[in-house]
Each structure stands twice: as structure tokens, then as C-alpha cells.
N, CA and C of each residue as an Amber inpcrd file, in Angstrom:
protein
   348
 119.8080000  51.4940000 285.2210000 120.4800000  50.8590000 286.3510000
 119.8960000  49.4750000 286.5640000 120.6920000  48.2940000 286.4830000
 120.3100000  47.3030000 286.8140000 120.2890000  46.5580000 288.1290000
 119.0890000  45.8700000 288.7710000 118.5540000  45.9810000 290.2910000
 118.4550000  44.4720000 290.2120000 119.2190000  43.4060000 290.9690000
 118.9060000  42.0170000 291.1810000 118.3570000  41.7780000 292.2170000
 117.4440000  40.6450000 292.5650000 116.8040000  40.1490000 293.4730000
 117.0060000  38.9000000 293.4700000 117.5030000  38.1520000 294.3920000
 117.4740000  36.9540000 294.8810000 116.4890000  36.3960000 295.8740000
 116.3400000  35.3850000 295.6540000 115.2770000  34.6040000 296.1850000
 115.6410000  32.6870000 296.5410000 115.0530000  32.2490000 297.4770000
 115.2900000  30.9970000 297.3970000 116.0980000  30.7630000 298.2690000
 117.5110000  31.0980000 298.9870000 117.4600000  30.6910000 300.2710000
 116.7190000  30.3490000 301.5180000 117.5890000  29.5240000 302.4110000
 116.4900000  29.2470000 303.4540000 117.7550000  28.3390000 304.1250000
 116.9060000  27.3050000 305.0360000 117.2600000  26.5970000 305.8330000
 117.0670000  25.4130000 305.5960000 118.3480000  24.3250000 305.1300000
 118.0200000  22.5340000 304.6390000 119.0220000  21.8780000 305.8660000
 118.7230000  20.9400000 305.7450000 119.5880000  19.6510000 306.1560000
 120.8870000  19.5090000 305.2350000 121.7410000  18.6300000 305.9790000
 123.1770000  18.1400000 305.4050000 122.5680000  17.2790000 304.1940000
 122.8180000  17.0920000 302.9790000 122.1910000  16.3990000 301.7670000
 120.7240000  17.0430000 301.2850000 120.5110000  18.2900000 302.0010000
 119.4460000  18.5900000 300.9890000 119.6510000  19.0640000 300.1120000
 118.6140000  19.9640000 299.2850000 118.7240000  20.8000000 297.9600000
 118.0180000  22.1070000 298.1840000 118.3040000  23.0870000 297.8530000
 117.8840000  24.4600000 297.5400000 118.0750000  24.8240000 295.9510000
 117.3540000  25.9440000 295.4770000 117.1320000  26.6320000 294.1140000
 116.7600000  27.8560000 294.7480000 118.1190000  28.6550000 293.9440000
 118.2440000  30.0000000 293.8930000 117.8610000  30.5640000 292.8370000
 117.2010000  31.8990000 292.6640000 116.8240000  32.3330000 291.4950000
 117.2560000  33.4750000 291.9980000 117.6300000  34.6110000 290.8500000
 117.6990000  36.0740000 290.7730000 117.3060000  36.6620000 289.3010000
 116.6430000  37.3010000 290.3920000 115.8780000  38.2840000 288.4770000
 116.6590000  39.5690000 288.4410000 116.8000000  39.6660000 287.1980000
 117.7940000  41.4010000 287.1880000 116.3930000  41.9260000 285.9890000
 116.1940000  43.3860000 286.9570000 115.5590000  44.6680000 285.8450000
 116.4240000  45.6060000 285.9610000 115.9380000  46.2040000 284.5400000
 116.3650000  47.2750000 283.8500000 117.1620000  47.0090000 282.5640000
 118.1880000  48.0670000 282.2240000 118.1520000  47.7680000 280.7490000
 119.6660000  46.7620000 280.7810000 119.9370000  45.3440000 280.3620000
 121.0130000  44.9690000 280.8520000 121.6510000  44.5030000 279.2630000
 122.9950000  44.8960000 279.1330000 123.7400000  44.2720000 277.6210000
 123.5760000  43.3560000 277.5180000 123.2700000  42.6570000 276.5370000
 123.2850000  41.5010000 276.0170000 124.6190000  40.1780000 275.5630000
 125.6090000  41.0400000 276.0440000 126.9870000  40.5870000 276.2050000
 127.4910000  40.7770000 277.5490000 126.4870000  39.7240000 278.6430000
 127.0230000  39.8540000 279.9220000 127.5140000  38.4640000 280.2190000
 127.4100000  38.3110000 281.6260000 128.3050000  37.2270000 282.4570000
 127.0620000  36.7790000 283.8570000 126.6970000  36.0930000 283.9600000
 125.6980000  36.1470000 285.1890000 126.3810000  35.0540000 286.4220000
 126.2940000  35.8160000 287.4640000 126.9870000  34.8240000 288.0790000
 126.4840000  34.3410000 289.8670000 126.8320000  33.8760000 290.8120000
 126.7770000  33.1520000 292.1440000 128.2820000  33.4410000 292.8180000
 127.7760000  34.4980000 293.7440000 129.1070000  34.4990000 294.4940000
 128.2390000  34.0970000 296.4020000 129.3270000  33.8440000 297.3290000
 129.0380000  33.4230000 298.4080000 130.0810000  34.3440000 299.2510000
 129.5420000  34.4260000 300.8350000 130.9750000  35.0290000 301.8380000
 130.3080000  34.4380000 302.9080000 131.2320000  33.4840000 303.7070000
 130.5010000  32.8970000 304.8080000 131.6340000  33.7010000 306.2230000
 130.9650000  33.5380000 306.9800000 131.3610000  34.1220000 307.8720000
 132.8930000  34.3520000 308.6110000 133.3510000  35.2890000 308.4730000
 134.6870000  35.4970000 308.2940000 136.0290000  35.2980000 307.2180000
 134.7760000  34.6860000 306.4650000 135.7840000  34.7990000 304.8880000
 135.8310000  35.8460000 304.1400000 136.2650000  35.4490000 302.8920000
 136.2970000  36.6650000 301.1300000 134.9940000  35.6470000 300.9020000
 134.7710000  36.7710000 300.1740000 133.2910000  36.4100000 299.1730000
 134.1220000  35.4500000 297.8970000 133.7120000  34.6310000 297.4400000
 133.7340000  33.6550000 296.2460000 132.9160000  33.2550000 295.7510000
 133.7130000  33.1270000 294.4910000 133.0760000  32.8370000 293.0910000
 132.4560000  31.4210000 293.3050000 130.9520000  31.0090000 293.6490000
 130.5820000  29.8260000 293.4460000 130.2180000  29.2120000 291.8260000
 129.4570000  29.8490000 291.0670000 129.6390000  29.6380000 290.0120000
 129.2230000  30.4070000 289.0990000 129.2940000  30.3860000 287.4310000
 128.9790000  31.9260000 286.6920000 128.4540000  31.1370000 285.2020000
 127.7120000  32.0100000 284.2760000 127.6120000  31.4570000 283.1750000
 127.4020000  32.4790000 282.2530000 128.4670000  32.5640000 281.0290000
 128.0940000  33.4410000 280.0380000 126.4820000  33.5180000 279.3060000
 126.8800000  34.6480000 278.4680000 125.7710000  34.5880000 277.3330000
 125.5600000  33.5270000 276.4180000 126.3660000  32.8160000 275.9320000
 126.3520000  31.5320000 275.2920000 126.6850000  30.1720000 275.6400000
 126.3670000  31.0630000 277.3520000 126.1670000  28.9810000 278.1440000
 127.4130000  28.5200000 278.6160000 128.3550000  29.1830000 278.9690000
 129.5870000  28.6010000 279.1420000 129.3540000  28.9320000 280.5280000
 129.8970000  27.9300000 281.1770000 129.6770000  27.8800000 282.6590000
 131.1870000  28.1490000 283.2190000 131.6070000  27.9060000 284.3980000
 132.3890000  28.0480000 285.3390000 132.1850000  27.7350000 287.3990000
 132.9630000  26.5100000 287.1350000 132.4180000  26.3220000 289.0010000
 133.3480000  25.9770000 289.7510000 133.2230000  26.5920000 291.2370000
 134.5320000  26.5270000 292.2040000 134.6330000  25.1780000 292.3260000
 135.8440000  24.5940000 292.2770000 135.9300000  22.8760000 292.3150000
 135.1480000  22.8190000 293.8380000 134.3640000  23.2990000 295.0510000
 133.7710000  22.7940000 295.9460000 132.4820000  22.5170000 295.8610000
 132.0790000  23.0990000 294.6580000 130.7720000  22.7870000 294.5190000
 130.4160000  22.1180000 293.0920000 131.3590000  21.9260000 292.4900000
 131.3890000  21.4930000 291.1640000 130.8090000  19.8310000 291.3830000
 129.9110000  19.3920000 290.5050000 129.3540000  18.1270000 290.2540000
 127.8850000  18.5270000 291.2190000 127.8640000  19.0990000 292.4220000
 126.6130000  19.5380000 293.3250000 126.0270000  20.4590000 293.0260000
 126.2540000  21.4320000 292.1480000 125.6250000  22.8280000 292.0200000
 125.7530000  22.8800000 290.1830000 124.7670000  23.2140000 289.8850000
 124.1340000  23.6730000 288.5700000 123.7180000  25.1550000 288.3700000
 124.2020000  25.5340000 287.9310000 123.9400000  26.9480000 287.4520000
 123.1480000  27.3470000 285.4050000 121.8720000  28.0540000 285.8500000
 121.5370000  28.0280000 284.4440000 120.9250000  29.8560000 284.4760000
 120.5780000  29.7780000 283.3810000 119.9280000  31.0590000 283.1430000
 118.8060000  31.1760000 281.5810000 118.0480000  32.2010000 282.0330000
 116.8690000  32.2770000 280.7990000 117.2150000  33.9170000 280.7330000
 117.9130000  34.0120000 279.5550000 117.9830000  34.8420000 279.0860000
 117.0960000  36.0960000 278.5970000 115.8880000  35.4900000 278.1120000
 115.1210000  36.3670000 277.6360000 113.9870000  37.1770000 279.1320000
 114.4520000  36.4110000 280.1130000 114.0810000  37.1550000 281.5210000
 114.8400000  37.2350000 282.6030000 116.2740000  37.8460000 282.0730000
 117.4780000  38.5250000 282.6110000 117.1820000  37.5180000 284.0710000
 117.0780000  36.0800000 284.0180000 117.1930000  35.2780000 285.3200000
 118.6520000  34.1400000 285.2660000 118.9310000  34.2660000 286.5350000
 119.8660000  33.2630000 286.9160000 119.8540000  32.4360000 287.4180000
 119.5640000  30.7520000 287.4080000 119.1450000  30.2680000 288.7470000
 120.2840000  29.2600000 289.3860000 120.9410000  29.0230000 290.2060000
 121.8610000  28.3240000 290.9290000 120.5780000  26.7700000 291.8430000
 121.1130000  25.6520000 291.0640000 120.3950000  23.9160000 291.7000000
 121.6800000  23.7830000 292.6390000 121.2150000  23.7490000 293.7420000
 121.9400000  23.3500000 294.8100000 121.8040000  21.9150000 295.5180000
 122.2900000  20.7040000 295.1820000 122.2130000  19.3630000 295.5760000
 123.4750000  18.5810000 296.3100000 122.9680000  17.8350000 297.1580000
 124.0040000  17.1360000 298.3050000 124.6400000  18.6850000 299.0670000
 123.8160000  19.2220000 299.9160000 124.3300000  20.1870000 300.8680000
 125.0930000  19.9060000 301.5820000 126.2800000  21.0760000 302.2770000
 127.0810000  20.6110000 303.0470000 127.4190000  21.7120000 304.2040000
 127.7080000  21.3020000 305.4130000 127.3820000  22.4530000 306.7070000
 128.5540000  23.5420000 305.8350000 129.7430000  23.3510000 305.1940000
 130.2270000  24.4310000 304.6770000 129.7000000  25.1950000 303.5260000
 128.5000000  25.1330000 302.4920000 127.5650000  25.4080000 302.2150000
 127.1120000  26.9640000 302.6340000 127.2800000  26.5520000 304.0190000
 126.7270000  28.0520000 304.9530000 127.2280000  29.1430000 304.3580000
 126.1980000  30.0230000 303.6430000 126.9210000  31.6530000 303.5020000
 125.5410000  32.1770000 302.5480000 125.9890000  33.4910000 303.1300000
 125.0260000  34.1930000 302.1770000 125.6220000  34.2130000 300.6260000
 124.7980000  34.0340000 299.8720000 125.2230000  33.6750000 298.4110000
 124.3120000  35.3590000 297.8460000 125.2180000  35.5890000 296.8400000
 125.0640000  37.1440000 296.3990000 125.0020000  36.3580000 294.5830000
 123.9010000  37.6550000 293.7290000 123.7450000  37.7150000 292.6640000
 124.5310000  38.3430000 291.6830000 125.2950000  38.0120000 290.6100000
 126.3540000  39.2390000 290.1520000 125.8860000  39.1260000 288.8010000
 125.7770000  40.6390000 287.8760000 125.7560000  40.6330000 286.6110000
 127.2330000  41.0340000 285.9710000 127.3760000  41.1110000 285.6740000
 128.8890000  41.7650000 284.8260000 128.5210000  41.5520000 283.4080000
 128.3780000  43.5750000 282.6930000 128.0730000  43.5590000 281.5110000
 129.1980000  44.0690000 281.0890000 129.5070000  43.3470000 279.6500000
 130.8120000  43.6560000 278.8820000 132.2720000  43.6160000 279.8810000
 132.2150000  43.0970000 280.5870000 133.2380000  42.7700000 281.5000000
 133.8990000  43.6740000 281.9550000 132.9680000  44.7410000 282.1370000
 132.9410000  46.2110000 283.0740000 131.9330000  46.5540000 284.0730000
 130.6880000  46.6640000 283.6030000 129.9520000  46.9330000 284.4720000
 129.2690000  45.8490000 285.3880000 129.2460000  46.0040000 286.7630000
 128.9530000  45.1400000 287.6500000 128.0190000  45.4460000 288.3210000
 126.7730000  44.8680000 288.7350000 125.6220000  44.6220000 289.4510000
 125.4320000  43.3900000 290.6260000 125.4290000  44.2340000 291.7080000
 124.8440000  43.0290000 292.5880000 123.7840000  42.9830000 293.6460000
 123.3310000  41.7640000 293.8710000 122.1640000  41.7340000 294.5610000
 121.7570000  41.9090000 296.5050000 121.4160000  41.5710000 296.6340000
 121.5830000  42.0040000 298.4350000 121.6800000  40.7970000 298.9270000
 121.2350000  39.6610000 298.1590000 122.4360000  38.4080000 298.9730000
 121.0130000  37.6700000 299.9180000 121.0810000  36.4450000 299.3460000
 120.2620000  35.5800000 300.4060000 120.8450000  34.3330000 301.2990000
 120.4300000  34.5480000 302.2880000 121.0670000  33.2220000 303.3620000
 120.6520000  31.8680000 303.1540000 121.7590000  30.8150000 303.3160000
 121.6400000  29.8380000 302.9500000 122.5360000  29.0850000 304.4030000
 121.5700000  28.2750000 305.0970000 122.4460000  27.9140000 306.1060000
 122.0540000  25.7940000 305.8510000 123.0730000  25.4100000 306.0160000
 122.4770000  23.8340000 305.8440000 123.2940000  23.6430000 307.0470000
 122.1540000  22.9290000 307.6150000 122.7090000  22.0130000 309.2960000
 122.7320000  20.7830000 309.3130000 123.3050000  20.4370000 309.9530000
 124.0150000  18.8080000 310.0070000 123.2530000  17.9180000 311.6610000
């Protein structure tokens, strides 16, 4: 069973930066999908951004050019660079694995609030 942990939220200013990390244990395929989802308050949760096994990325055009998403593979980590914050920003941002584009793992989600 694979168990993510996120880390690295907190509390910035309008134009700051945060770095998210999530570590996943246990035994995880090697043909997964690692990804950054968000749900801010009274919304759907969304896809902020995701990156295959061979580096192919994917990002919601709101955060695209501000947010970097990478991963180290060989220590099942994900990390989301969060730059030029914005008060819509605000949401708890959740960890997702998706192995073989079936099985899904997620994390318990860390808060990220940027104030203006």
C-alpha cells in the first residue's frame, strides 16, 4: 500500500514562493504518474500540475509559467516550486500517485494560504 506525505505548505505573501514536497512509501510501479492536485474552499479539487515517469509534465494554464513541478524518482518524491503567489493560490494542495493509470494514492493534503 502506498502512503504519501506532504510537506511544505504554510503561509506567504502575494509574490512569494513555497516548495512542496511529497514522499510516497511502499512498493510503487514504476510506470506511474505523480501529480499536485488543489480544492480551495467551496470548489472541485484540480489538477494543478502532474509529471510522468519520463518527465512529461502537464499544468493548469493558472499556474503554468509560476509553478514547476519535478520529481526524483529513485525516492518515489514529488516536488511542486511555487513562484509569484497569488491570494487565489489559497487551497489545500493534495499529493496524487496514479500507478499504471489505475491505481490511485493520495496524500492528506497541506495548506497553502498566500495573503495579499
Amino acid at each position: 500500500q502506498v502512503q504519501l506525505v506532504e510537506s511544505g505548505g504554510g503561509l506567504v505573501q502575494v509574490g512569494g514562493s513555497l516548495r512542496l514536497s511529497c514522499a510516497a512509501s511502499g512498493s510503487i510501479d514504476s510506470l506511474n504518474v505523480m501529480g499536485w492536485y488543489r480544492r480551495a474552499p467551496g470548489k472541485q479539487r484540480e489538477l494543478v500540475a502532474q509529471i510522468s515517469a519520463d518527465g512529461r509534465t502537464t499544468y493548469a494554464d493558472s499556474v503554468r509559467g509560476r509553478f514547476t513541478i519535478s520529481r526524483d524518482s529513485a525516492k518515489n518524491s514529488v516536488f511542486l516550486q511555487m513562484n509569484s503567489l497569488k491570494p487565489e493560490d489559497t487551497s489545500v494542495y493534495y499529493c496524487k500517485v496514479t500507478e499504471r493509470g489505475v491505481w490511485e494514492s493520495w496524500g492528506q493534503g497541506t495548506q497553502v494560504t498566500v495573503s495579499s
